[in-house]
VEXKOL-176261 format. One record per residue (C-alpha): residue number from 1; chain; x, y, z. Coordinates in pm, whole numbers, padded with zeros to 5 digits. Layout:
% VEXKOL-176261
{n->NUM chain->A u->X v->Y w->Z}
...
***
This chain:
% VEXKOL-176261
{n->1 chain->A u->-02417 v->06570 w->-04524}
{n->2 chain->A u->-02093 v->06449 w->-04632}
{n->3 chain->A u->-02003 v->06311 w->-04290}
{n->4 chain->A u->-02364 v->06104 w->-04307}
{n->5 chain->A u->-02241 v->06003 w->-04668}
{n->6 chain->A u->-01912 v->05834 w->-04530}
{n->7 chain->A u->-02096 v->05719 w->-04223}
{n->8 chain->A u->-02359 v->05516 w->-04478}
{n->9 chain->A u->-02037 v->05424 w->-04738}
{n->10 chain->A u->-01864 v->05213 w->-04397}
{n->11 chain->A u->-02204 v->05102 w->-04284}
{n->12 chain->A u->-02362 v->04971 w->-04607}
{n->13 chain->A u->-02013 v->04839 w->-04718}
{n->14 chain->A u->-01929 v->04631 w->-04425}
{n->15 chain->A u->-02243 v->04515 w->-04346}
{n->16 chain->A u->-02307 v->04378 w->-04698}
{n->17 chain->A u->-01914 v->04222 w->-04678}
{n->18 chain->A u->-01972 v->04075 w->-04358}
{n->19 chain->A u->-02363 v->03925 w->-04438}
{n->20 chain->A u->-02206 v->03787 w->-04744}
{n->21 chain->A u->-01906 v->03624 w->-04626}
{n->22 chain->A u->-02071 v->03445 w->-04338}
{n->23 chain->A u->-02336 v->03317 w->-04641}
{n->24 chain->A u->-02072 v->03227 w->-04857}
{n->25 chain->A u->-01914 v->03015 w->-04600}
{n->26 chain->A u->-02192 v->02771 w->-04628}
{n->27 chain->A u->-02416 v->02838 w->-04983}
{n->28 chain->A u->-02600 v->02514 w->-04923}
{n->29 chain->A u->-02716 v->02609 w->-04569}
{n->30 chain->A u->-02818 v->02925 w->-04723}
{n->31 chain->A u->-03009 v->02726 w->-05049}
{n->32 chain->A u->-03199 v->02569 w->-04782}
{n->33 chain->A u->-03318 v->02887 w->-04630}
{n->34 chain->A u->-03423 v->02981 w->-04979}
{n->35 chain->A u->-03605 v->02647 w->-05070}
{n->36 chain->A u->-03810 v->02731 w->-04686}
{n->37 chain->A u->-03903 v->03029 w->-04836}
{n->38 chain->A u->-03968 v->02978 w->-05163}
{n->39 chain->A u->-04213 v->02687 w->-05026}
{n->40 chain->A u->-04394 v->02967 w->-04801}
{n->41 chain->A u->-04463 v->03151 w->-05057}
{n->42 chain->A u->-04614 v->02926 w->-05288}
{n->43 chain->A u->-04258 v->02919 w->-05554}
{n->44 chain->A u->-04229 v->02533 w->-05495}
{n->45 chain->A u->-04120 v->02490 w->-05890}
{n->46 chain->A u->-03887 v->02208 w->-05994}
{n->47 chain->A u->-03648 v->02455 w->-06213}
{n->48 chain->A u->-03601 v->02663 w->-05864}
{n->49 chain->A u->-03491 v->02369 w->-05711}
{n->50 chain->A u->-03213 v->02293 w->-05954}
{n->51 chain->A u->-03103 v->02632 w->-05916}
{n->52 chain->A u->-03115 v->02684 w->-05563}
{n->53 chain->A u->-02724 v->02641 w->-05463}
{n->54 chain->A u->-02590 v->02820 w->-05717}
{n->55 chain->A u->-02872 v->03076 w->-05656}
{n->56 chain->A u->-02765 v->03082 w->-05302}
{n->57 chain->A u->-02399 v->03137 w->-05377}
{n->58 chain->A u->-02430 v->03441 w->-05647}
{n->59 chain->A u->-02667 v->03601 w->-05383}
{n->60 chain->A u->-02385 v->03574 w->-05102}
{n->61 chain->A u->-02110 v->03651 w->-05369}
{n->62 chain->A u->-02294 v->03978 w->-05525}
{n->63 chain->A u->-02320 v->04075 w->-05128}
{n->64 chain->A u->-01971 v->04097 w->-05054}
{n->65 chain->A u->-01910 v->04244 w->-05459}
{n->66 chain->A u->-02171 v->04570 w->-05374}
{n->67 chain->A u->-02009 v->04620 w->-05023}
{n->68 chain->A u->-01679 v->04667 w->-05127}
{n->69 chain->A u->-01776 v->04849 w->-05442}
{n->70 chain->A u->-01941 v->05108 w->-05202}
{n->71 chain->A u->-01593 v->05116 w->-04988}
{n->72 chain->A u->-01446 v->05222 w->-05278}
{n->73 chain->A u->-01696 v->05398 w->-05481}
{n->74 chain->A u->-01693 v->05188 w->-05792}
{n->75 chain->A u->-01945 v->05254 w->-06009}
{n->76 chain->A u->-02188 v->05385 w->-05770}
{n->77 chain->A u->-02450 v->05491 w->-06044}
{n->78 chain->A u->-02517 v->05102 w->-06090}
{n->79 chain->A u->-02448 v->04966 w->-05744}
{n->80 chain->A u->-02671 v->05200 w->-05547}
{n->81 chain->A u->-02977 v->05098 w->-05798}
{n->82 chain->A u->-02847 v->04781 w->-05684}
{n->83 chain->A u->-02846 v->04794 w->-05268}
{n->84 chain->A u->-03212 v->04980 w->-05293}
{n->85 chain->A u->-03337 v->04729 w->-05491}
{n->86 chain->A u->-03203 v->04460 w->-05323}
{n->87 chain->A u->-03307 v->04638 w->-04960}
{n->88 chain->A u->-03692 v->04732 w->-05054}
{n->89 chain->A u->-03703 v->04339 w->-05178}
{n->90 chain->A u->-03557 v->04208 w->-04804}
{n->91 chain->A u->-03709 v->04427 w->-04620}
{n->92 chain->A u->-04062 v->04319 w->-04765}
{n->93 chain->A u->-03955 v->03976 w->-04710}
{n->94 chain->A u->-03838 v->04027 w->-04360}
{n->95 chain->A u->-04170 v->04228 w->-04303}
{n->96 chain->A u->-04392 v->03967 w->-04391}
{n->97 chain->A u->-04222 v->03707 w->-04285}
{n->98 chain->A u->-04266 v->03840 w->-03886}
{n->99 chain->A u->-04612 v->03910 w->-03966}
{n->100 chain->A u->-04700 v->03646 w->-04070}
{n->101 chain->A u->-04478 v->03391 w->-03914}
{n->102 chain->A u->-04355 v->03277 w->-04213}
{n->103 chain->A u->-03980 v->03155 w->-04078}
{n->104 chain->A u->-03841 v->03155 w->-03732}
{n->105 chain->A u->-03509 v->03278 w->-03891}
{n->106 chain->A u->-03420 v->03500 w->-04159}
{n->107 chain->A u->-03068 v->03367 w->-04248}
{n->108 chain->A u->-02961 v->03717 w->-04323}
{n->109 chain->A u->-02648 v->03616 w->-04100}
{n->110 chain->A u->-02645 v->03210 w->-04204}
{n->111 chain->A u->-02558 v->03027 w->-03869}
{n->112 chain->A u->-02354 v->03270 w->-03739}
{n->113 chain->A u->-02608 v->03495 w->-03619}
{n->114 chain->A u->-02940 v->03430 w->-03598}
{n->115 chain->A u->-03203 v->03630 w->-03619}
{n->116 chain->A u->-03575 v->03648 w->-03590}
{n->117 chain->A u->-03781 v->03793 w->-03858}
{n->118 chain->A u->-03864 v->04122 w->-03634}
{n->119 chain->A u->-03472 v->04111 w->-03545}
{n->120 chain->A u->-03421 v->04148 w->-03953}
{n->121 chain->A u->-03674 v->04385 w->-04044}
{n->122 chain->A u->-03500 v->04607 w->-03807}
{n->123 chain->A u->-03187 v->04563 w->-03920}
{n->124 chain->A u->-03315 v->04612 w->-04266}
{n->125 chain->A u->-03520 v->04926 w->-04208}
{n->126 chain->A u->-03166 v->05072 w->-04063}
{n->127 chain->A u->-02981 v->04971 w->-04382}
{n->128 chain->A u->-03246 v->05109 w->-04607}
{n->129 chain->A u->-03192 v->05441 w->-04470}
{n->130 chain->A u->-02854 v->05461 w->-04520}
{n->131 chain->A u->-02901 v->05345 w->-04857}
{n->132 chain->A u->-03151 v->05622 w->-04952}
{n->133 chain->A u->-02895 v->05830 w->-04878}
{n->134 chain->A u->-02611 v->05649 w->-05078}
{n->135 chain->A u->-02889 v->05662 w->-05365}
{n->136 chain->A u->-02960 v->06038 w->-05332}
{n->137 chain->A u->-02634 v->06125 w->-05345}
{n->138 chain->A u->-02505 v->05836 w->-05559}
{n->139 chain->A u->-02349 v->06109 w->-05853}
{n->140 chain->A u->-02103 v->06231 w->-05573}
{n->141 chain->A u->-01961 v->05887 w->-05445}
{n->142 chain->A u->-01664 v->05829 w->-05651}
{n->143 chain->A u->-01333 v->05723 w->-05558}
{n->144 chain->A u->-01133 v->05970 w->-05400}
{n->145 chain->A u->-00883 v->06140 w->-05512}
{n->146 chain->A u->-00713 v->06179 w->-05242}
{n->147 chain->A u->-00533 v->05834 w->-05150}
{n->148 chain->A u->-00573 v->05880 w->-04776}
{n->149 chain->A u->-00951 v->05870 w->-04761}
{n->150 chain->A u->-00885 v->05514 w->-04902}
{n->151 chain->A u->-00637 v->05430 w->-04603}
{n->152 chain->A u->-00954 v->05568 w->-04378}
{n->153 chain->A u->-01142 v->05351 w->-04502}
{n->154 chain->A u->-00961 v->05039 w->-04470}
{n->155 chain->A u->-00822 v->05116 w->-04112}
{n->156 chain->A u->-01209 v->05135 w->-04037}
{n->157 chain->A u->-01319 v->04874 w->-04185}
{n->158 chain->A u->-01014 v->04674 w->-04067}
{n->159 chain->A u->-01113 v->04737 w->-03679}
{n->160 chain->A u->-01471 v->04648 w->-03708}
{n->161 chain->A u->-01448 v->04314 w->-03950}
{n->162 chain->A u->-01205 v->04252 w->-03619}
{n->163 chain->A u->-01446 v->04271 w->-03397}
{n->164 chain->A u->-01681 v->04073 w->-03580}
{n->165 chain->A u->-01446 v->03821 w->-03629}
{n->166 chain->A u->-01355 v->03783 w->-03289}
{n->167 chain->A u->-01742 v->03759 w->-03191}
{n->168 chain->A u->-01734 v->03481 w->-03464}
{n->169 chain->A u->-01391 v->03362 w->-03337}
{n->170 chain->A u->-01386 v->03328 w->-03742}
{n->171 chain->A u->-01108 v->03558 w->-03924}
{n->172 chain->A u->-01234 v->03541 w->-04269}
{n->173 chain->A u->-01425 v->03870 w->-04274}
{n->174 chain->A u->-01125 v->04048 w->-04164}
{n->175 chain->A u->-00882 v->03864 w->-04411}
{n->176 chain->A u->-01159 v->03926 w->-04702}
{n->177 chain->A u->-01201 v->04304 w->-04614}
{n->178 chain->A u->-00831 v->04392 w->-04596}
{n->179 chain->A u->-00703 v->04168 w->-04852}
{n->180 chain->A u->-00970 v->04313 w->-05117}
{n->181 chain->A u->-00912 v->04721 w->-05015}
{n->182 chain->A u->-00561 v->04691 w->-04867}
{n->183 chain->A u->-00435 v->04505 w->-05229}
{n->184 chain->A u->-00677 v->04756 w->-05413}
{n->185 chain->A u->-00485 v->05039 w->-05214}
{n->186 chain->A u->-00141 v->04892 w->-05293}
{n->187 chain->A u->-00249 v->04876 w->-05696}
{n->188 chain->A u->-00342 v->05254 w->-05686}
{n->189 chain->A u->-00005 v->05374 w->-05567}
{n->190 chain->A u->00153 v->05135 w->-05773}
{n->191 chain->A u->00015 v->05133 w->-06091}
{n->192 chain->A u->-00259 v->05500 w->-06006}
{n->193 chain->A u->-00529 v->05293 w->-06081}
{n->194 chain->A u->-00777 v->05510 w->-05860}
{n->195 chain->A u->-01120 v->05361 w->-05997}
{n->196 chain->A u->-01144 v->05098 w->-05713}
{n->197 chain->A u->-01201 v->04817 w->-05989}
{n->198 chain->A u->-00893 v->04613 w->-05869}
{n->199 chain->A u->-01100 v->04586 w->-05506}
{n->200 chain->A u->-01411 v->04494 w->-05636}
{n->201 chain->A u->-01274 v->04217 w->-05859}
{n->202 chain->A u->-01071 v->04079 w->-05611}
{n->203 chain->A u->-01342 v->04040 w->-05377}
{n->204 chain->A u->-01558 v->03873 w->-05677}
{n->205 chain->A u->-01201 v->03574 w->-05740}
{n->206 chain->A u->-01198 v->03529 w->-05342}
{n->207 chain->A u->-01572 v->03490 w->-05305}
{n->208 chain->A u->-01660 v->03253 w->-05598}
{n->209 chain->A u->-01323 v->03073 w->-05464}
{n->210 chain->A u->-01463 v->03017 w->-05122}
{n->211 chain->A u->-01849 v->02981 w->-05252}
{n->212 chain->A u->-01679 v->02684 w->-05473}
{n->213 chain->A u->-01491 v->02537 w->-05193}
{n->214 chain->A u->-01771 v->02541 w->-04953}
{n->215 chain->A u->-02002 v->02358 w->-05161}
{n->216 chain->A u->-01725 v->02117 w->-05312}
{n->217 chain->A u->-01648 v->02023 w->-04999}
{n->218 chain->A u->-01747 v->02129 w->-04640}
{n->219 chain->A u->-01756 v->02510 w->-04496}
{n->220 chain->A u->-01483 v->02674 w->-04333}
{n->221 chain->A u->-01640 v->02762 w->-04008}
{n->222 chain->A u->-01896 v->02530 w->-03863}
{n->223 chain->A u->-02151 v->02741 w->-03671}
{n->224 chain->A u->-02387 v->02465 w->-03628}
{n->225 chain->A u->-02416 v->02256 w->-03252}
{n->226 chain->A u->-02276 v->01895 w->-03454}
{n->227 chain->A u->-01968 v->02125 w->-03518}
{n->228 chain->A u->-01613 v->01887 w->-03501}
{n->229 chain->A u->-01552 v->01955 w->-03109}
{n->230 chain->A u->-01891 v->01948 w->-02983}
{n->231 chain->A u->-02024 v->01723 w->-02758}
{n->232 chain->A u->-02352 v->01617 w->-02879}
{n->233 chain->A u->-02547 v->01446 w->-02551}
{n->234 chain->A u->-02434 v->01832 w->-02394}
{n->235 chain->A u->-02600 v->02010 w->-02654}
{n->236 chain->A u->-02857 v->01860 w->-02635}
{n->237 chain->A u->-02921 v->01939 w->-02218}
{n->238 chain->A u->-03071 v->02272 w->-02144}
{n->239 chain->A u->-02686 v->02520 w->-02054}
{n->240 chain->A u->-02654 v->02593 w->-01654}
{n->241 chain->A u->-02751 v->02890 w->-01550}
{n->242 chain->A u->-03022 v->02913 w->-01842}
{n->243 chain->A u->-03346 v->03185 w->-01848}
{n->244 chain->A u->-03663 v->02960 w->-01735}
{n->245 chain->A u->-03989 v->03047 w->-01925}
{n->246 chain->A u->-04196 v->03293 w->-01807}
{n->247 chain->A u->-04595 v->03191 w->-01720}
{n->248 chain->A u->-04890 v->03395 w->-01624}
{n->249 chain->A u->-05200 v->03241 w->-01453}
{n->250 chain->A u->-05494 v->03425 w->-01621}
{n->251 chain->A u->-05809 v->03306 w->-01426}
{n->252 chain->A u->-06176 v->03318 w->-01558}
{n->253 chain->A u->-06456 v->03459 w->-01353}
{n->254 chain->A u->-06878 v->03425 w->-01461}
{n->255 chain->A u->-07120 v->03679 w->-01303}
{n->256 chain->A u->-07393 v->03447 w->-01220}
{n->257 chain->A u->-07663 v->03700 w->-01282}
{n->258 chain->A u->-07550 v->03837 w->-01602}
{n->259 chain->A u->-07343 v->03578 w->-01745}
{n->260 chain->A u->-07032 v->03771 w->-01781}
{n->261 chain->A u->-06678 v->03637 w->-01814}
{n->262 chain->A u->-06401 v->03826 w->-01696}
{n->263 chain->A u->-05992 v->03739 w->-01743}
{n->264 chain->A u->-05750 v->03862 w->-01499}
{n->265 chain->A u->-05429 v->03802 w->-01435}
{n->266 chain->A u->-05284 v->03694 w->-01074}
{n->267 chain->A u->-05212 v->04092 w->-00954}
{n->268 chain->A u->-05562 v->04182 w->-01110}
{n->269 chain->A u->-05725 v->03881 w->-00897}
{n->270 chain->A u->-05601 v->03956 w->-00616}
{n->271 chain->A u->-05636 v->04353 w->-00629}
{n->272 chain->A u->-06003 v->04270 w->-00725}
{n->273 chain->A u->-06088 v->04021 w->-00414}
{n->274 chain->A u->-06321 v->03854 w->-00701}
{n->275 chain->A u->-06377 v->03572 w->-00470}
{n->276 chain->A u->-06562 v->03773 w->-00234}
{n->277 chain->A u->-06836 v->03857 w->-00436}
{n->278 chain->A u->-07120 v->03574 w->-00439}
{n->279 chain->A u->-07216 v->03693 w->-00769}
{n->280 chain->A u->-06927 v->03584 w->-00946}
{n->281 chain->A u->-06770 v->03178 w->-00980}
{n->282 chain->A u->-06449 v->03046 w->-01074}
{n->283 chain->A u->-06459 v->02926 w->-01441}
{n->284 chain->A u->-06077 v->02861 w->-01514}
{n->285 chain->A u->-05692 v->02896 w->-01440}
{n->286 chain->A u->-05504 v->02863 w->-01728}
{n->287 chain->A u->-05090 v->02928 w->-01731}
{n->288 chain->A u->-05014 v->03142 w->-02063}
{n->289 chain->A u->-04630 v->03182 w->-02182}
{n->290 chain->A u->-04507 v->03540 w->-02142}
{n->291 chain->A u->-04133 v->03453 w->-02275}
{n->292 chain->A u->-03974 v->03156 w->-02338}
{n->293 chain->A u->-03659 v->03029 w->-02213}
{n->294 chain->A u->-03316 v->02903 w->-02280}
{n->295 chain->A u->-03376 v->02578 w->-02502}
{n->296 chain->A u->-03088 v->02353 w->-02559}
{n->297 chain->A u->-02843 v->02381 w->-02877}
{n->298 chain->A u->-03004 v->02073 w->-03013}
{n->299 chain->A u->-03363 v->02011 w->-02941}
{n->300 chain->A u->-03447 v->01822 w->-03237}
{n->301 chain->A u->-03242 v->01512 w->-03297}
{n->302 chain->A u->-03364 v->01175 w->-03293}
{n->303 chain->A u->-03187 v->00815 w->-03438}
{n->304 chain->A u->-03509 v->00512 w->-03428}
{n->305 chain->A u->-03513 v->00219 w->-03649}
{n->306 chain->A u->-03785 v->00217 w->-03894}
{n->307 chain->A u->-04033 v->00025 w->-03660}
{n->308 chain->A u->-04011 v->00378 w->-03434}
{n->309 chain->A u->-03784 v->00213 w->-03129}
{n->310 chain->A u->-03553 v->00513 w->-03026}
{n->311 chain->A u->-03192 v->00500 w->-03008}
{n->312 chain->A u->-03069 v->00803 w->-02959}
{n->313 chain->A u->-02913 v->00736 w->-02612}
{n->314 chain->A u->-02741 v->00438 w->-02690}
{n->315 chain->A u->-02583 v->00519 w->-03030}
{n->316 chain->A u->-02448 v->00860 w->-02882}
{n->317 chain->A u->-02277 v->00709 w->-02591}
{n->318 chain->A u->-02091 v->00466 w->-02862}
{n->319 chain->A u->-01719 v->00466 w->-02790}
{n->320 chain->A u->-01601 v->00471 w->-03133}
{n->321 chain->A u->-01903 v->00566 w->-03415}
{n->322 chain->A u->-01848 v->00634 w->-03781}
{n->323 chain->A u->-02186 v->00801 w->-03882}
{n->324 chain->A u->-02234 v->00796 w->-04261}
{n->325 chain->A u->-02529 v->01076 w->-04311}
{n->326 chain->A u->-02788 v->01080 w->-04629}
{n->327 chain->A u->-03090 v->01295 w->-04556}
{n->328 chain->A u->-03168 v->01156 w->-04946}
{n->329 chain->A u->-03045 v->00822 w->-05055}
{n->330 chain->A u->-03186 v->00852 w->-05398}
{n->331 chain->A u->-03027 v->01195 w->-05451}
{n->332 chain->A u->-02699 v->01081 w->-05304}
{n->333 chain->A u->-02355 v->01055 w->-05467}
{n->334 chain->A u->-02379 v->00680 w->-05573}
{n->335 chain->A u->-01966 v->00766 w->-05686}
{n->336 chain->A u->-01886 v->00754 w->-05310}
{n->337 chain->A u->-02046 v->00446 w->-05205}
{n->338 chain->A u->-01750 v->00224 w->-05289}
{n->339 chain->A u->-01460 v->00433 w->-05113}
{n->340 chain->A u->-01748 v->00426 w->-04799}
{n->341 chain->A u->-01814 v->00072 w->-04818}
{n->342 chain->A u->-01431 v->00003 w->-04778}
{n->343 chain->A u->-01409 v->00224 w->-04511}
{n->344 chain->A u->-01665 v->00109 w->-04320}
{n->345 chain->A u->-01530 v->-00294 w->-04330}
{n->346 chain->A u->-01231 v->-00159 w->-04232}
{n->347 chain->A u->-01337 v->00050 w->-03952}
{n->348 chain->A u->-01588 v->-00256 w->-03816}
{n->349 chain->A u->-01293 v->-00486 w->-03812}
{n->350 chain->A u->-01091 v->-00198 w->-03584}
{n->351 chain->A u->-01365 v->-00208 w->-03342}
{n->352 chain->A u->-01553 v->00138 w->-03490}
{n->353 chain->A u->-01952 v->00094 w->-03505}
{n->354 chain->A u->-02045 v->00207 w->-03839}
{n->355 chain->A u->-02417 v->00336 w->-03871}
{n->356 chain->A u->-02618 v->00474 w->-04108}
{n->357 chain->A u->-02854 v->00766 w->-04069}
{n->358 chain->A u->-03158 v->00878 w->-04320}
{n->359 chain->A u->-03499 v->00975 w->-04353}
{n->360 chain->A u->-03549 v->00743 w->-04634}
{n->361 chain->A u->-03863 v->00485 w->-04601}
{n->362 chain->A u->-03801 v->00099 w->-04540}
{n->363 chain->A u->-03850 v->-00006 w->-04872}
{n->364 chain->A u->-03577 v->00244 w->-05056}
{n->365 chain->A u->-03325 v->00215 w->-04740}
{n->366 chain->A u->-03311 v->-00109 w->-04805}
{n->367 chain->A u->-03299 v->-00105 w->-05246}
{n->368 chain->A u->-02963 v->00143 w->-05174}
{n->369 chain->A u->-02838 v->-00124 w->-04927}
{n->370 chain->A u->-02862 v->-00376 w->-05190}
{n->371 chain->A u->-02776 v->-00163 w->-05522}
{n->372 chain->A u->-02417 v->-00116 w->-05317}
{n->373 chain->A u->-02353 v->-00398 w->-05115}
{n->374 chain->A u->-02317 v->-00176 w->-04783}
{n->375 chain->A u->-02196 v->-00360 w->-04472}
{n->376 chain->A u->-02433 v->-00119 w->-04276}
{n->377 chain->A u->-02783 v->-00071 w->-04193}
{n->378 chain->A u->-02955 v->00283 w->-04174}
{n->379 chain->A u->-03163 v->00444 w->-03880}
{n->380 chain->A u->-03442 v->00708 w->-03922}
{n->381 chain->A u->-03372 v->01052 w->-03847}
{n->382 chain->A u->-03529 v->01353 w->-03967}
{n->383 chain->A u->-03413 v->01483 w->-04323}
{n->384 chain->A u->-03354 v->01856 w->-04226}
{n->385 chain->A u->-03161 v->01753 w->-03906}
{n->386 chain->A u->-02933 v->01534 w->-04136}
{n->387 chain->A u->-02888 v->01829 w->-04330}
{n->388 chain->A u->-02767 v->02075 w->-04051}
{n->389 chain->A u->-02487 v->01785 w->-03930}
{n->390 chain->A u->-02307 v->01768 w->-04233}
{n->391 chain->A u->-02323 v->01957 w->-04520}
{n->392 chain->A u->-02301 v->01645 w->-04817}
{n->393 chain->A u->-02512 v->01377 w->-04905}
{n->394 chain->A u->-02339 v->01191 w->-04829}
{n->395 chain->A u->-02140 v->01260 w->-04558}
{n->396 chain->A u->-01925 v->01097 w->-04290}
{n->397 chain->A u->-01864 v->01182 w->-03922}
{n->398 chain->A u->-01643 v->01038 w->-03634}
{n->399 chain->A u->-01773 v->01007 w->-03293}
{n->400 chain->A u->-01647 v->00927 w->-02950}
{n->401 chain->A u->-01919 v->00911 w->-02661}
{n->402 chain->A u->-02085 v->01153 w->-02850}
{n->403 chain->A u->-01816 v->01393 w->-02924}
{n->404 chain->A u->-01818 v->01484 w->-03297}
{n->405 chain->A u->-01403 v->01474 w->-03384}
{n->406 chain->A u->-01433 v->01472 w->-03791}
{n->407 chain->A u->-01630 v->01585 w->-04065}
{n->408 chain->A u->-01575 v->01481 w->-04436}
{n->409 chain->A u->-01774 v->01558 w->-04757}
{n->410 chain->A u->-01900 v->01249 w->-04995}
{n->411 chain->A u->-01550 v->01356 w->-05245}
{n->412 chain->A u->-01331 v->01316 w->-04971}
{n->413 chain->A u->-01403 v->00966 w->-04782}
{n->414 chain->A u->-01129 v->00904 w->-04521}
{n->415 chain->A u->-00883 v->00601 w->-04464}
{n->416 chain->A u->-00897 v->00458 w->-04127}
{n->417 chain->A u->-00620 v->00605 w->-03993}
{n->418 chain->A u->-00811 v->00995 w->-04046}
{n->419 chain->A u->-01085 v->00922 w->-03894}
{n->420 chain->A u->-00963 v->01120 w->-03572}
***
């Protein structure tokens, strides 16, 4: 038992450190997957919109809090009341949400990893039985007194926040795991403070620190396809070498006597020699998906102007495009709109094209055009693709032929000379 103990301890903890730093690396991807669900379920109330991002970054932020706390066995009484209420609540989420096709993805992982709803229930019915143990046996985990368990720990946790990280090619889960327990280690044999608390709080400063910058600004590590370095006309052709889908011809049969239909698939047709037998005729052949295939990165991007004439082609084989991204004029931040307007002049007169991109209607596209004299007009694209390029409203990107080369935030608008 006390082997499955520390087996749960390094499972829970790192698992709830890792899930929560990937989260906290971009809150306002993550409020989005919250507002999806909250609309699913029938929770589409005005105060939970005004709360969503800072909703979304506690969430991520108590994550990486309970997974070190377990590390270290901080007040385990508290925290494992915590995790199993935390895991019953997901994993009845997760449930219905594959049942019922609620969400194609969970965000349990944010960008980094996605996962289906069946992917997540699975994941979560694992981590709910290692916390049913952590909760049974909650009264024993406390931290140890003996200071090399601790070093145990954070050697182990060390190696496999490495690994993730270099899946991720993202360090941040291994900084954030060995900063938080190997600092906490270095304050027990310094000033024998054993309880873990200088762990736990120092994962709380780091994670509101990068929740704040995230939001403030832009996220660490873009796992999105529009990431600075992609090429976007590429990700948006289906990868060499990618898994076709997989049809099945299901053909229909009538007996002519009895009126009987009968489905079979190509091996049952021919096994059967069906069209043999007088007494049965050829109804229908219809191909059914078995399993899809490889889709591109991007499948869903589209620039028109507002009388539905597509552009897409032409604006992303532009030499040299500043992109300046609102998926909501009227919630934008009308404080950046002169330090834009500037920029774009100046980057017209260097021979940049300057574009706008919204989902916005005719009629308010063209009252914000007005309101702030902006030397640019604004195509139509669809509001939750805006969202997934840049994380600001709004925000600015630098293309050339398609290749995304800079990302800024609404509180951060370049001079000319950035832009690369």
């Amino acid at each position: 038992m006390r082997n499955l103990i520390h087996i749960s301890r390094i499972v829970v903890g790192n698992l709830f450190i890792f899930s929560g730093i990937v989260k906290v690396n971009d809150p306002l991807g993550f409020s989005y997957k919250l507002e999806e669900y909250f609309i699913e379920f029938g929770m589409d109330w005005a105060f939970l919109h005004d709360i969503l991002v800072p909703l979304a970054a506690i969430l991520c932020i108590v994550e990486i809090i309970l997974g070190v706390a377990v590390l270290v066995g901080y007040k385990m009484k508290q925290v494992s009341w915590l995790l199993l209420s935390m895991i019953i609540f997901f994993t009845i989420l997760t449930f219905a949400s594959a049942v019922f096709e609620i969400v194609r993805s969970c965000g349990c992982f944010g960008d980094a990893i996605p996962l289906t709803p069946w992917d997540s229930f699975i994941k979560d019915l694992i981590l709910l039985f290692f916390i049913i143990i952590l909760f049974w046996k909650r009264n024993q985990i406390v931290p140890f007194e003996d200071k090399n368990f601790d070093l145990i720990y954070l050697f182990i946790s060390g190696i496999i926040m490495f690994l993730l990280s270099i899946m991720l090619d993202w360090y941040a889960p291994v900084i954030v795991t060995v900063v938080s327990l190997g600092l906490g280690y270095i304050a027990r044999l310094l000033l024998r403070v054993k309880n873990g608390s200088i762990a736990t709080y120092l994962s709380l400063v780091i994670s509101v620190f990068m929740a704040y910058w995230a939001v403030e600004y832009l996220p660490f590590k873009d796992f999105r396809p529009y990431a600075v370095g992609k090429n976007l006309p590429d990700q948006m052709k289906v990868p060499e070498n990618a898994k076709p889908p997989v049809y099945e011809n299901i053909l229909t049969y009538r007996n002519i006597k009895s009126g009987e239909l009968k489905e079979m698939n190509s091996a049952e047709y021919s096994a059967s020699k069906i069209w043999e037998n007088k007494d049965w005729e050829w109804v229908s052949t219809e191909n059914d998906l078995i399993e899809e295939g490889d889709l591109p990165a991007i499948t869903d991007l589209s620039i028109t102007n507002h009388e539905g004439e597509d552009y897409t082609d032409e604006i992303l084989s532009t030499e040299k495009l500043l992109l300046i991204i609102a998926y909501d004029l009227s919630a934008s931040d009308k404080s950046a709109w002169n330090e834009i307007v500037s920029l774009s002049k100046e980057a017209a007169n260097n021979g940049v094209k300057v574009i706008g991109l919204s989902s916005a209607g005719l009629e308010e596209k063209n009252r914000v055009i007005k309101e702030n004299n902006l030397p640019f007009d604004f195509y139509v694209t669809d509001g939750i693709v805006l969202k997934t390029i840049v994380r600001s409203n709004p925000g600015i990107v630098y293309l050339e032929y398609g290749t995304v080369l800079s990302k800024w935030p609404s509180n951060q608008v370049p001079k000319l000379n950035q832009l690369k």
